[in-house]
C-alpha distance (Angstrom), angle and dihedral (degrees) to the residues before:
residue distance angle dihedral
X1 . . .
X2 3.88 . .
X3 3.80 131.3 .
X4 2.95 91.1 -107.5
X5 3.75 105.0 43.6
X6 3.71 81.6 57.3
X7 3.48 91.7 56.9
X8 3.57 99.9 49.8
X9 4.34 91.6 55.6
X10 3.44 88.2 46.3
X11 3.64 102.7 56.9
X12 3.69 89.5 39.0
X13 3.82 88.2 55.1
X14 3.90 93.4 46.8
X15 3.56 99.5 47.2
X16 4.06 92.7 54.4
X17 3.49 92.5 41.1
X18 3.64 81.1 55.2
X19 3.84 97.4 46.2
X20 4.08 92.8 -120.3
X21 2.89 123.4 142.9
X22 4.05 124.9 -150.3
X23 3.64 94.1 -92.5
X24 4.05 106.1 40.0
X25 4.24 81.5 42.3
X26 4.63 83.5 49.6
X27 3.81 87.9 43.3
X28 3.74 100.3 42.3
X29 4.18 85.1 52.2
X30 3.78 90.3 40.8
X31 4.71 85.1 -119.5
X32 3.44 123.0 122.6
X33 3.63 117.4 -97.0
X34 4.57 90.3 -126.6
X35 3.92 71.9 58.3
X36 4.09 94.8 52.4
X37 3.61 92.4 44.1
X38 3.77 97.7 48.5
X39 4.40 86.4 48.1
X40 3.84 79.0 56.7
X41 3.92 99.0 50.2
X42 4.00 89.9 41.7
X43 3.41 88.5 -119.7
X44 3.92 88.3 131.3
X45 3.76 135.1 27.2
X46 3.81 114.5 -135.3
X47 4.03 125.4 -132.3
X48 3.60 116.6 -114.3
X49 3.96 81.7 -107.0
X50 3.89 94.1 66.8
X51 3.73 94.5 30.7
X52 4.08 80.7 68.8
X53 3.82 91.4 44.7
X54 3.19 90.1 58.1
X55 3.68 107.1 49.1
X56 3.81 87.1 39.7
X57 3.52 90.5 51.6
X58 4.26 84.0 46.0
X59 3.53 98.4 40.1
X60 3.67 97.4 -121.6
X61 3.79 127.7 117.5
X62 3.88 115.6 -99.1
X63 3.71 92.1 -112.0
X64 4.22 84.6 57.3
X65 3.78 89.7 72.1
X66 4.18 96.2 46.6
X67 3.95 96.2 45.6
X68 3.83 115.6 121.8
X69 3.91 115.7 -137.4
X70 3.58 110.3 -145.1
């Protein structure tokens, strides 16, 4: 699986476990949510910069979002 395959399920599986949906996870980042939903079909791979948004925005570590399940 790619990086950024990875990436996609886990910010999928962080923001339900969180209860966000693609737009309060967008605003709380400051993103758009067409720009959520496209992280979460790998369509795009994030900068380090919004990979931090994100798990700020989450409340997960950076290193949360880039883990490989196995």
């Amino acid at each position: 699986m790619e990086i950024r395959e990875t990436f996609a399920k886990n910010l999928r599986r962080l923001r339900q476990s969180k209860g966000l949906s693609q737009e309060e996870l967008a605003h709380r980042a400051d993103l758009d949510r067409t720009y959520i939903s496209s992280l979460e079909r790998s369509i795009y791979s994030p900068s380090i910069d919004v990979v931090d948004r994100l798990s700020t925005a989450l409340g997960v570590e950076a290193a949360d979002l880039l883990k490989k399940s196995y």
